[in-house]
N, C-alpha and C positions, 0 to 999 in steps of 0.2 A: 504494500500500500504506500503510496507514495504521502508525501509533506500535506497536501495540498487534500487532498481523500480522508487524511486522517483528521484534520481540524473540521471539515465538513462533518462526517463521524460522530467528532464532540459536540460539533454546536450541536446536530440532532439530537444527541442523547439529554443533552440538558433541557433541550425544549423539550424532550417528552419530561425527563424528570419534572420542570414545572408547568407542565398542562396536569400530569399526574396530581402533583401539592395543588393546585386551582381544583382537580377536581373533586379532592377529599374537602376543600374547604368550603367547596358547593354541596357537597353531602349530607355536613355538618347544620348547615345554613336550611335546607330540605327538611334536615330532620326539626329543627326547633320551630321552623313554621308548621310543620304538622302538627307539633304541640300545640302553640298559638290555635292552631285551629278547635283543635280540640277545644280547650277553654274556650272557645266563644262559641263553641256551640252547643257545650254542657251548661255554660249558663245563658245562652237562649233558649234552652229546651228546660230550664230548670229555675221556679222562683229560689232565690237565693235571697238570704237575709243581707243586710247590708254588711255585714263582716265578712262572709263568703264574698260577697263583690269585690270587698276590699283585697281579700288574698288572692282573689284569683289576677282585680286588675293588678295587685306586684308582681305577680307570677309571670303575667305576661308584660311589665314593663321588664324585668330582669332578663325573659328571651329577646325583648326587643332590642335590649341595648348589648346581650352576647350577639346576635344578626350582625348589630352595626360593626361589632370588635372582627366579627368574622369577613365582613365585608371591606373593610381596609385592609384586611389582609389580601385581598386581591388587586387592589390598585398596584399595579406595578411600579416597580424601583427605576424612577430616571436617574440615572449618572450628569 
């Protein structure tokens, strides 16, 4: 393999290795909206007292703000 084949090579492999990390970090992101889901739809299928409303809306401010953590991690690194 020549100079020129072998650096082409590495770039490939690093870009699969970071589509691979993007695409766990979209997984992660998949799974806690599902959660999300769930709660809003357990408590729209369910009267809930006002303390249940309370845990649940923290519940889902706390997915909403791992989303966000999850989500900068995908902007990419400009040099």
């Amino acid at each position: 393999m020549n100079k020129e084949t072998q650096e082409h090579k590495k770039s490939l492999e690093s870009q699969l290795q970071y589509a691979k990390q993007q695409d766990q970090i979209l997984a992660k992101i998949e799974e806690k909206l599902h959660k999300m889901k769930g709660i809003a739809e357990f408590a729209r299928d369910f009267q809930l007292s006002i303390n249940e409303k309370n845990k649940l809306n923290t519940r889902l401010n706390e997915l909403k703000e791992e989303v966000s953590l999850l989500e900068k991690q995908l902007q990419p690194i400009v040099h």
